[in-house]
C-alpha positions in Angstrom: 7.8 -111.3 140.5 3.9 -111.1 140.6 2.7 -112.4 137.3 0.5 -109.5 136.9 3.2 -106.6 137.5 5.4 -108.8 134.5 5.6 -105.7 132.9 9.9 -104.8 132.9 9.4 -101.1 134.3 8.2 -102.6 137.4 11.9 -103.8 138.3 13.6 -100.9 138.0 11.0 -98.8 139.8 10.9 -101.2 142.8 15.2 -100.8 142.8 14.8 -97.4 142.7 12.1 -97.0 145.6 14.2 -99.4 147.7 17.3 -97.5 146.9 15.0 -94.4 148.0 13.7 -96.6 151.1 10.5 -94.9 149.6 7.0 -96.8 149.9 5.6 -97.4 146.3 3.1 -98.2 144.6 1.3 -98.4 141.5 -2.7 -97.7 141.4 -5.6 -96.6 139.7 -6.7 -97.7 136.0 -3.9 -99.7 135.5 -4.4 -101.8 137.9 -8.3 -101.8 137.7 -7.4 -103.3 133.5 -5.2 -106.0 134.5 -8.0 -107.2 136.3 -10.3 -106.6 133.8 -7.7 -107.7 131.0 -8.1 -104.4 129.1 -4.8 -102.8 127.9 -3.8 -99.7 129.6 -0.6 -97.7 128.5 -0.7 -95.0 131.4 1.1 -96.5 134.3 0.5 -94.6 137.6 2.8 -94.4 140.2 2.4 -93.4 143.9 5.6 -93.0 145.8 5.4 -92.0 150.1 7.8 -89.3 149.1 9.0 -87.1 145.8 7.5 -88.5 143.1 9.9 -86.2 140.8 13.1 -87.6 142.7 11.9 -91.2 142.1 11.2 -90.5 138.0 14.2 -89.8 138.1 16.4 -92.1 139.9 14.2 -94.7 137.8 15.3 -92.9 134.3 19.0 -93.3 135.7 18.6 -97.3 136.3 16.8 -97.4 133.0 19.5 -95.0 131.4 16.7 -93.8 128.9 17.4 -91.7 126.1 14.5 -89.7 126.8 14.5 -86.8 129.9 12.3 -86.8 132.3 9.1 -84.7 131.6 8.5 -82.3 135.2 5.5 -80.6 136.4 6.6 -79.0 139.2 3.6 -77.0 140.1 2.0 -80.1 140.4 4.9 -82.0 142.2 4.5 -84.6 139.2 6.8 -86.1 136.7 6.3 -88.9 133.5 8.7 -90.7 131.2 8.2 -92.4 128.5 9.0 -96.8 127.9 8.4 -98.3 125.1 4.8 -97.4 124.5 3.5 -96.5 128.1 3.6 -93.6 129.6 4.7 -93.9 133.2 3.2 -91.0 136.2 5.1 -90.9 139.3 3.5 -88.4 142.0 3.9 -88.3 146.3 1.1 -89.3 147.9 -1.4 -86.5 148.5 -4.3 -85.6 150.2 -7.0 -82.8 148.8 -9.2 -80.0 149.7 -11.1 -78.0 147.1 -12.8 -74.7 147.0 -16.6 -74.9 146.1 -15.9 -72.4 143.2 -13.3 -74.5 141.2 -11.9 -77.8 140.9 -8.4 -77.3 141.5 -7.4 -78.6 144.4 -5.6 -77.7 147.5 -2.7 -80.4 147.7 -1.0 -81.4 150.8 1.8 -84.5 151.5 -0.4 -87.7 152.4 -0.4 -91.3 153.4 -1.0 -94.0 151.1 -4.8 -93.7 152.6 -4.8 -90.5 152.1 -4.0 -90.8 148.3 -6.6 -93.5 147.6 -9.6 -91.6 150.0 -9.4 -88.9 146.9 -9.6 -91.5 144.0 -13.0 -91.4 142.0 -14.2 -94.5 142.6 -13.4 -98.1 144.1 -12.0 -99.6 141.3 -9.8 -97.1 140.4 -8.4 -96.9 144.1 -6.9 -100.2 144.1 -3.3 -100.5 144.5 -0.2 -103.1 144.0 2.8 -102.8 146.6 6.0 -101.9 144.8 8.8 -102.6 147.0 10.3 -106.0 147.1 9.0 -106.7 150.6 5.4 -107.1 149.8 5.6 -106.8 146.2 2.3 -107.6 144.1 0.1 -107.0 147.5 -3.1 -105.7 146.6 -3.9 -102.5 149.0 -7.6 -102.5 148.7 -9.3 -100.4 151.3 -13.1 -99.9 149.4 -13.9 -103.2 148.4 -12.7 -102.3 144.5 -11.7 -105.8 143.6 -15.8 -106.9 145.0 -17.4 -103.9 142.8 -15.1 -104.9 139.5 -16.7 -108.2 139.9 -20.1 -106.9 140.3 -19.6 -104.0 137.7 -20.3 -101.8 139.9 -18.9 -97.6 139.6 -19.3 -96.0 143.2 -17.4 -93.9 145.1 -14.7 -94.3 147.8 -16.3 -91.7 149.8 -19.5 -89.7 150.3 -20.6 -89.3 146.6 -21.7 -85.6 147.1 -18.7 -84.8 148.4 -16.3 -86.6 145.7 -19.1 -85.1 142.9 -18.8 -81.4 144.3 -15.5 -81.3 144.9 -14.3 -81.9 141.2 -17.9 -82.6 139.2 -15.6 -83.9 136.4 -16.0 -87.1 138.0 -19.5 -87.3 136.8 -18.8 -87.3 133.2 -16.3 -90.2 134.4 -18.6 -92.7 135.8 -21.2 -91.7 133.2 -18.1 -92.6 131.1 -16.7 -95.8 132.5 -20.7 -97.0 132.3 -20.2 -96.9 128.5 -17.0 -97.9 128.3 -16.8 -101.1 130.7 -20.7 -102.0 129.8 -20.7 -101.3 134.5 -24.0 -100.2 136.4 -23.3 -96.9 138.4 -24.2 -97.7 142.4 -27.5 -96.1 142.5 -26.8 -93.9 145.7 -23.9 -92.7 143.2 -26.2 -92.2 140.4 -28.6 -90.1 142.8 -25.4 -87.7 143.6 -24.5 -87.2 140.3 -28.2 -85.5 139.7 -28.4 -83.3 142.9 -24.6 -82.3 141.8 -25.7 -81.8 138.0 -25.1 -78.5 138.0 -21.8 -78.3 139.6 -20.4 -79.3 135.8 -20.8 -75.7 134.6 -17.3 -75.0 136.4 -15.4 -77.6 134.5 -14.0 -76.8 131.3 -15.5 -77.3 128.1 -12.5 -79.2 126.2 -12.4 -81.1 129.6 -16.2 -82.3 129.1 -15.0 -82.7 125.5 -12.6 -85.2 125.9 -15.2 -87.5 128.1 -17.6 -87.0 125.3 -15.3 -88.3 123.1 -14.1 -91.1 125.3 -17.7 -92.2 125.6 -18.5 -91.5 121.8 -15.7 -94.2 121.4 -17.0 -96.8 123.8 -19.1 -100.2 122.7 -22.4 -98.9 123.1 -22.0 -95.2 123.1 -26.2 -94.8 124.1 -25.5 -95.9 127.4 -23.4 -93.1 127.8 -26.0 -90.5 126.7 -28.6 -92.0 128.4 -27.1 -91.5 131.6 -26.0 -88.0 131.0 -29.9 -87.3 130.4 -31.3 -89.1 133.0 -29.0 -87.0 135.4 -29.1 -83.9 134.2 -25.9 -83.5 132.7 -27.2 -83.7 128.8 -29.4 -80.4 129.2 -26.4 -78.1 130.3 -23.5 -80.0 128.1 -25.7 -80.6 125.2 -29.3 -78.7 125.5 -29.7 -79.5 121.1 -29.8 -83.2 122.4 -32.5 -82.9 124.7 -34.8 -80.9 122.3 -34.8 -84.2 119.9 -36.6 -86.0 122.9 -40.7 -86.9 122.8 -43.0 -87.8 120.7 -46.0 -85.3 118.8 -48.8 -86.4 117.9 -51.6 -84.5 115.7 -54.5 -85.4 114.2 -53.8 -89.1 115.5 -50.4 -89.4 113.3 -46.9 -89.5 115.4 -43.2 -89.3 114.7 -40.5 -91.0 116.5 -38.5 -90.1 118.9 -35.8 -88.4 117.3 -33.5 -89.0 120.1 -33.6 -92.6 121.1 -33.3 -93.3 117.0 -30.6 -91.1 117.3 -28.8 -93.1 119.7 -30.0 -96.2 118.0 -28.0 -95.3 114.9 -24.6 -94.0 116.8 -25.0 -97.6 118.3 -25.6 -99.1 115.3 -22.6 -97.7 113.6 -20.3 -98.1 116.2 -19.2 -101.8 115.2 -18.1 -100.9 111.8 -16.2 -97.8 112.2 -13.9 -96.2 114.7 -13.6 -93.1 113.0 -14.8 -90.6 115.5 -16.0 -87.8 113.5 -18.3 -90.2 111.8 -19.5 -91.3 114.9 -20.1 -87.6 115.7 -21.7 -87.5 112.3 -24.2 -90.0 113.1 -25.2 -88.2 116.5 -25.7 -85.1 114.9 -27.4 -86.2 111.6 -30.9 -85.1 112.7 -30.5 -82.8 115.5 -32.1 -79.7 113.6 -34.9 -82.0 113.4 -37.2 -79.9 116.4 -36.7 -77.0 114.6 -37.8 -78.0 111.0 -40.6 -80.0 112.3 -44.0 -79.0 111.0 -47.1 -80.9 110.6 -48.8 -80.8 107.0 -52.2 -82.2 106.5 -52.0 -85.4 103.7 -48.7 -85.5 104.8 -47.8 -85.8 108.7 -44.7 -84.7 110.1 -42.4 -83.1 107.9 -38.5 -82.0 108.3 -37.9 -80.5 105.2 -34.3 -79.4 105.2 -33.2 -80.4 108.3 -30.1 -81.7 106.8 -29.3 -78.0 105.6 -30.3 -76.7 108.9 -27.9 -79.5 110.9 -24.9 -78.2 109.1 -25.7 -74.7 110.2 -25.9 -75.8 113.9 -22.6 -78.0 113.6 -20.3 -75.0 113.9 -21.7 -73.5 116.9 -21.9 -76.6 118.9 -18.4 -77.6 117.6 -17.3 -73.8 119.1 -18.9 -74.4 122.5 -17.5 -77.7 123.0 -14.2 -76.5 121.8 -14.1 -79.5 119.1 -12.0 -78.8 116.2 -13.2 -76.0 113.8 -11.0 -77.2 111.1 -11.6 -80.2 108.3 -13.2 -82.2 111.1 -15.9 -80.5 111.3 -16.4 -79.9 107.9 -16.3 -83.8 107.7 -19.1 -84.1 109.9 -21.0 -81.2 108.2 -20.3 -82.9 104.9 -21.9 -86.3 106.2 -24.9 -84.6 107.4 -25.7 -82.7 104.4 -25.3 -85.9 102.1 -26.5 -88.2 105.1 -30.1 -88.8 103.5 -28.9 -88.7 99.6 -28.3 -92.7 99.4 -31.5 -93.6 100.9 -33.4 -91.2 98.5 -31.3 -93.3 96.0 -32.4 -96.6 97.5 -36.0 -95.4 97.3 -36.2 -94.8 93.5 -34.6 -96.3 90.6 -30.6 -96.5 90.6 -29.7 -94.3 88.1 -26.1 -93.0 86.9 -26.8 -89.5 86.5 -27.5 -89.8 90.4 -24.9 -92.1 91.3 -22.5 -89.7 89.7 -23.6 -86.5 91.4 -23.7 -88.5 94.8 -20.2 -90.1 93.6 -18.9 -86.3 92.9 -20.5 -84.7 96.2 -18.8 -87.1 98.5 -16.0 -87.7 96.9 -13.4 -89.7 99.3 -15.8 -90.1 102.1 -18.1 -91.9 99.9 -17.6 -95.0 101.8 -18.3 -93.2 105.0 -21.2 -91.9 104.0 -22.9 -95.2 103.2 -22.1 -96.6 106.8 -24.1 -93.9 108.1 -26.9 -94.0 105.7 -26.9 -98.2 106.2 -26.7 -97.6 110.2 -29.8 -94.8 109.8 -32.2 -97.4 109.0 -33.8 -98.0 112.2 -37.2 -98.8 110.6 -39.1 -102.1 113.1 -40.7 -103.5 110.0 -38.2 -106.3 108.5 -39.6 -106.1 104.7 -38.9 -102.6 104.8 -35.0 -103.0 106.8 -34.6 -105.4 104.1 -35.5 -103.2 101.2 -33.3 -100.8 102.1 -30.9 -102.8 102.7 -30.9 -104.6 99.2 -31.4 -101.3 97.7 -28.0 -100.0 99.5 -26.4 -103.2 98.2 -27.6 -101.8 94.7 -26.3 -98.2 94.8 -22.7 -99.3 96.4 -22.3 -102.0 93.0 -23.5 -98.7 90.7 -20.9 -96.5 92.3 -18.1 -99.2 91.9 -19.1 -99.9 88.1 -19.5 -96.0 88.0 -16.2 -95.1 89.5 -14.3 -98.2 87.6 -15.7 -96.5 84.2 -15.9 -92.6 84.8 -13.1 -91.7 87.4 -16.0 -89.3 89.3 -14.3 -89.4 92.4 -12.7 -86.3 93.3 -12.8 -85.4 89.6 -11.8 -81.7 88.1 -13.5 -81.1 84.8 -10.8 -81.9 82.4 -11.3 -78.4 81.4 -10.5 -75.3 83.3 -11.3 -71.7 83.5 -7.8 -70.4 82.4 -8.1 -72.9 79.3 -11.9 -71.1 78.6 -10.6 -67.7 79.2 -7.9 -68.3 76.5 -10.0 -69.9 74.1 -12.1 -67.2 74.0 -10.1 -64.2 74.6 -12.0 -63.2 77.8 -11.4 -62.3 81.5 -12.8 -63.7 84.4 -16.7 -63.3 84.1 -19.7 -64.9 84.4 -19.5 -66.7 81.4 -16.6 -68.6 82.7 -18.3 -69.8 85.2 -21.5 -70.8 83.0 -19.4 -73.0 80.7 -17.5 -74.3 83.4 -20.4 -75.9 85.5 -22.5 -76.7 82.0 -19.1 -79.1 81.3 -18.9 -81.0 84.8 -23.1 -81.0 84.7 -22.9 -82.7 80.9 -20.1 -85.4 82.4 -22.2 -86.1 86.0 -25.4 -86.2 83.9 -23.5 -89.0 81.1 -24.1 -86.8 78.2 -20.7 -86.6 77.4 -17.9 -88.8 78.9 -15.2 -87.4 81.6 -12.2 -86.5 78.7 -10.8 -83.5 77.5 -11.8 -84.3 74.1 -15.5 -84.9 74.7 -15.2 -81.9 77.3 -13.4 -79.2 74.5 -16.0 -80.5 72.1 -18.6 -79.7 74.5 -17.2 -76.1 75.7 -17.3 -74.6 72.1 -20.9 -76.0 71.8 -22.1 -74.3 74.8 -20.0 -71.3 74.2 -21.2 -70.9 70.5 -25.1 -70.4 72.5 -23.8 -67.6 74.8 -22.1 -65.8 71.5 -18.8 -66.4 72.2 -16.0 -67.1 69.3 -13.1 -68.6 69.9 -10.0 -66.9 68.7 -7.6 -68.3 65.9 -6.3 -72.0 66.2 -8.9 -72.8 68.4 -12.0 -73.8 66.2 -11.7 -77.5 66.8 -10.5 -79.7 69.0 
């Protein structure tokens, strides 16, 4: 057995292919990773008859627990071992209308099959069946472009592009992902097809964006997207942040490329995606609170306010989860310049508290973004900041240890007011309520109900309320 196919599934689908007298084979990205030594959990399997037939003869060898999963209308059929997930499918040949990227199947040779791969390196195949098992099938020179990291296409680019554009977002992808040049006749095709994307699916766009949010160096990605023409139909609010103004002889940077900078930046230290998200979309209302004021230069007053009123519709278009997610992300971009405001001053606990309150559990989070937003070329000032960060984090340990802000409810509560008092719901409550949690953020009173009680018949007392029998003192 081929060292590289040492995987145990391999056995039983090359007795069940032989049993078949079926030609098999497995191909694509599991066989471009075990070159590349990446691990791959979706094993996909070509079979020179019914891939459904040989799924499940191989589930019957294997005697699996688990049924074999059909898609008939696509002549396609997985199971499930151990962790993989294992695609068996005939070899096909494709035809596709210029209007959508659904293709027009047909039975095919093994040829056939690869011909309509993406690109080189994902068109390599191993032989299955005992006689000639492990031989690499290799008819594009795959194996030469892995070692060159090179992405190109089996066939004419323009072709492979127009016929399912989807395949642009992939090398664009794979570029990020595998740290690979994309062949520059490739490249070329993916700008004169840019605007054959339009007819793929948004959550299908989506799920590359997120692939290549998740890769090493995520700019690369977005770069390419831009440079090809991609980035202003899938993400025009991206594009906007691009250039430079300059008035009066006083510039800004780029809001883009520091952008990208600080998704890079934070990539290493977190593979939370919705924070990398966060960090892509902390400035991108930027253009449109940008003004110039003489004495002060460029100004983005409230751009953070205004980013978390763009979030939802972008997170709609994309068809990105409109639930806590995105109110994750919209939380880190409304706190995202709060710490460095912090850093800037001096440290104190009032403002730790209120930062400590605001972000509650995502605290942590927050300061990985603010740490990774410092983009600044001068050193003194990188390190600065970066002592000052050191600062604020110690402060909202010590804080934390001592006043329990995180998360905290005021240890005393409407219904407890409304009793005391003999009231209904009114504003009143509502006075007392946020002078209590504004008395514990700002240290005048500690985070107890004692202190807190104290403090609501105080406050109460100056909006002329009396509290009824029994309840004159704590």
């Amino acid at each position: 057995m081929d060292k590289k196919l040492s995987n145990k599934i391999f056995r039983f689908i090359t007795e069940a292919a032989d049993q078949m007298q079926q030609e098999t084979y497995v191909i694509g990205g599991y066989v471009r990773d075990l070159f590349l030594k990446r691990p791959s959990q979706d094993i996909d399997i070509v079979t020179l008859g019914s891939g459904i037939a040989l799924a499940e003869q191989v589930a019957g060898l294997m005697k699996l627990k688990s049924k074999v999963i059909v898609f008939k209308n696509f002549g396609t059929a997985q199971l499930k071992y151990r962790n993989f997930d294992v695609e068996f499918v005939g070899a096909r040949k494709e035809s596709y209308r210029s209007d959508s990227r659904k293709p027009v199947v047909e039975n095919g040779s093994l040829e056939d099959d690869q011909k309509r791969r993406d690109f080189t390196i994902n068109a390599m195949a191993f032989r299955l069946n005992e006689s000639g098992f492990g031989q690499l099938i290799d008819p594009f020179d795959g194996m030469n472009d892995l070692k060159m990291k090179i992405i190109r296409t089996p066939l004419d680019p323009d072709v492979t592009f127009s016929d399912d554009p989807l395949r642009m977002m992939r090398a664009v992808r794979f570029s990020a992902q595998l740290g690979f040049e994309i062949d520059v006749k490739t490249l070329q095709a993916i700008a004169r097809n840019s605007d054959r994307i339009r007819i793929v699916s948004e959550e299908r766009i989506a799920d590359e964006l997120n692939k290549m949010m998740m890769s090493p160096t995520p700019s690369v990605g977005f770069k390419l997207l831009d440079e090809t023409g991609l980035l202003q139909i899938i993400f025009p609010e991206l594009v906007k942040m691009k250039g430079v103004e300059v008035e009066k002889g006083i510039g800004h940077k780029d809001n883009f490329y520091h952008t990208l900078e600080v998704l890079d930046r934070i990539s290493p230290n977190t593979d939370n995606l919705w924070l990398r998200w966060s960090a892509l979309l902390h400035d991108i209302a930027k253009p449109v609170s940008k003004r110039f004021v003489d004495g002060q230069g460029w100004t983005f007053h409230a751009h953070n306010y205004l980013g978390v009123r763009m979030i939802p519709k972008i997170f709609r278009r994309l068809k990105l989860p409109l639930n806590e997610k995105m109110k994750y992300v919209q939380k880190m971009v409304m706190l995202h310049m709060r710490p460095i405001v912090l850093s800037e001053d001096l440290v104190t606990d009032s403002a730790v508290r209120r930062l400590l309150f605001e972000a509650g559990e995502d605290i942590d989070d927050l300061m990985t973004l603010c740490e990774a937003d410092i983009t600044s070329k001068n050193p003194d000032k990188v390190r600065r900041y970066m002592k000052n960060f050191k600062i604020v984090r110690e402060k909202l340990k010590e804080i934390e240890e001592k006043d329990a802000i995180r998360n905290f409810q005021p240890p005393v509560s409407g219904g407890l007011i409304m009793e005391v008092f003999s009231i209904p719901p009114c504003r009143e409550v509502g006075m007392i309520k946020d002078a209590i949690k504004d008395a514990i953020l700002d240290g005048v009173i500690r985070n107890n109900y004692d202190e807190a009680y104290a403090f609501m018949l105080k406050k109460a007392t100056e909006l002329g309320l009396t509290p009824k029998n029994g309840h004159s003192s704590v």
